[in-house]
N, C-alpha and C positions, 0 to 999 in steps of 0.2 A: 825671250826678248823678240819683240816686233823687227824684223826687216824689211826696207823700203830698200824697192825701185829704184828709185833716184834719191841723189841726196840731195836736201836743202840750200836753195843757191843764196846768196847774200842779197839781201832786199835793205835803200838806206831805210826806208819809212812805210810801212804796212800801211796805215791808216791817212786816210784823204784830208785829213785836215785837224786843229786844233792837238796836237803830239805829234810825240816824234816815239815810232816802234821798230828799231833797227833788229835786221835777222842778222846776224853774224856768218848764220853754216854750222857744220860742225867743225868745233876747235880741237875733238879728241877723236881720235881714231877706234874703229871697233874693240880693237883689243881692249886700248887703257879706257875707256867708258863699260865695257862688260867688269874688269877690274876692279874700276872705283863703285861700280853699282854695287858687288859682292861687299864691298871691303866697310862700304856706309852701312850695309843692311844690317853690317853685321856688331859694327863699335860707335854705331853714334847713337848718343841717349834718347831713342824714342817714347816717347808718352803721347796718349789722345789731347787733343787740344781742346783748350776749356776756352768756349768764346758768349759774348753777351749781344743779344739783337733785340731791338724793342723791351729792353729791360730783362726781359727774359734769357735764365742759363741754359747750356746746351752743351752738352759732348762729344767731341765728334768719332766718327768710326777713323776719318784718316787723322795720322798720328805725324807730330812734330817736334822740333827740338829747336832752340836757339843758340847761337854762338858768336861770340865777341871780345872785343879790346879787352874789358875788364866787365867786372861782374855787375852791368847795368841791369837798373830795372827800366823793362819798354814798357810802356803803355799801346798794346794791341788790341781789337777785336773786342774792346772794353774790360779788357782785363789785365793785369801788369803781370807780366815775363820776365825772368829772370835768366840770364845769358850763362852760358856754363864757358867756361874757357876753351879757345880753340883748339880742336882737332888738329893736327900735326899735317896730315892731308887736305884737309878742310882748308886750312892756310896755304898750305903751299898752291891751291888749285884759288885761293882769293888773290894772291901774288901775278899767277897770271892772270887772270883775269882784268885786274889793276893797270896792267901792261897793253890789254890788247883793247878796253873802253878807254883809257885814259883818264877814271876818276878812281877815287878811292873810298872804300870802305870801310866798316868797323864792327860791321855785324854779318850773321847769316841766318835766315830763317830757313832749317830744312823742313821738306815736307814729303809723307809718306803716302803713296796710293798700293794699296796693296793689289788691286784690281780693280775693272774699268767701274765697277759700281760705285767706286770712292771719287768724292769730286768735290769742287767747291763751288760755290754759288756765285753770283756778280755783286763784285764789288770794286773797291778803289782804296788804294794803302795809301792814305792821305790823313793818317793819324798825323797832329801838328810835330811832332818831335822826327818826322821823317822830310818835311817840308820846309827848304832855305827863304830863308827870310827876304831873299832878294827874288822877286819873279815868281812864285810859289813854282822852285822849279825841286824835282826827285829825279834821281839817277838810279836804277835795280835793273840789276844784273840777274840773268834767269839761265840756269845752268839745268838742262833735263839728262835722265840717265834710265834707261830699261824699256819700258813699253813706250809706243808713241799713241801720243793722246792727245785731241783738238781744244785749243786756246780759242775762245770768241771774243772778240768786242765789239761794247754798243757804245755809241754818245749817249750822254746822259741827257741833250735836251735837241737833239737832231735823226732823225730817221736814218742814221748811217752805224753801218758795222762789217766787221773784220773776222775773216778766222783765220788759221794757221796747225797744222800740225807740227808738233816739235816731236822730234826724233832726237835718239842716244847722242848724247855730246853734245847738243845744238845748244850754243847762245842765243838770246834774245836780251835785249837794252830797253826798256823803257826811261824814256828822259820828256824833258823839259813839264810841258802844265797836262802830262797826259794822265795823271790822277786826278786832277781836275776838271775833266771832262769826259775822261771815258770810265765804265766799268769792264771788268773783264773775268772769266769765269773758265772752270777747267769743267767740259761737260762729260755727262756719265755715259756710258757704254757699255753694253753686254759683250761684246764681240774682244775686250784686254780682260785676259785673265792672269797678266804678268804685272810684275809689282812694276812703280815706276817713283823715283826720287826727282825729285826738283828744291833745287839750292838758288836760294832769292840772295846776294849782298846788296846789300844797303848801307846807310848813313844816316847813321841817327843824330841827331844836333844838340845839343847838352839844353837842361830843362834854364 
């Protein structure tokens, strides 16, 4: 596991304009984030994620898993997911979470970087079933755990962008219309050869 220097101070809004990207810090101490990192790697259902871009199928090297209320199907990445019932941890660690943003969720998308060559591309979780009907406003919740790895973001029609490294335990909130204008991406790295988990909650909105 990566150690930093300093840890993460609490920031309300990363980004200059058009969202809101609150840092929290970290919520979990060294110990129970090395914990929970063993304890996921080791009992939550990972499978490679099957996504659709330009019409086109694709597999990916990093691996994920969904969890939720009941057994929904989401519409993701053009392809429908099916949610396996919550982890006993998993919940308990969405409970607080729930407590310390103030919204509530009903899902979780985990996600598996086994090292720094795994990464995701820019994009924006702005499938409709995750978007309130009132203000196209999203509330996710981003929970990191193991290696620290650099978050970018760009505006989608503005020459501005953001980065960030998230380190073990660190929150991060995206809210209000920031899938609406930004993308944002988990970049690759030679330099993390340690696995690293990130737990997205969300709220899915009934079809």
């Amino acid at each position: 596991m990566t150690l930093e220097l300093f840890e993460p101070e609490r920031q309300d809004n990363i980004l200059a304009f058009d969202g809101v990207v609150q840092n929290y810090g970290l919520i979990l101490n060294a110990e129970q984030s090395c914990r929970y990192l063993h304890y996921f790697l080791q009992h939550l259902a990972w499978q490679r994620d099957e996504v659709i871009l330009h019409g086109q199928h694709y597999i990916t090297d990093r691996k994920v898993v969904w969890y939720g209320d009941e057994h929904y199907q989401y519409r993701y990445s053009g392809s429908l997911k099916r949610a396996h019932e919550w982890n006993p941890a998993l919940y308990r660690l969405k409970q607080q979470i729930e407590k310390i943003v103030g919204a509530s969720f009903n899902s979780c998308l985990a996600n598996l970087y086994e090292n720094g060559q795994q990464a995701v591309g820019w994009h924006s979780d702005d499938e409709p079933s995750l978007i309130s009907k009132i203000g196209h406003e999203t509330v996710i919740a981003s929970l990191s755990f193991g290696a620290t790895r650099k978050m970018s973001f760009k505006h989608k029609f503005q020459p501005a962008k953001a980065d960030m490294l998230l380190q073990s335990g660190q929150l991060i909130v995206m809210r209000g219309q920031t899938q609406k204008y930004w993308k944002h991406c988990i970049t690759k790295t030679a330099k993390v050869i340690e696995p690293r988990i990130n737990l997205t909650f969300r709220y899915f909105f009934p079809a």
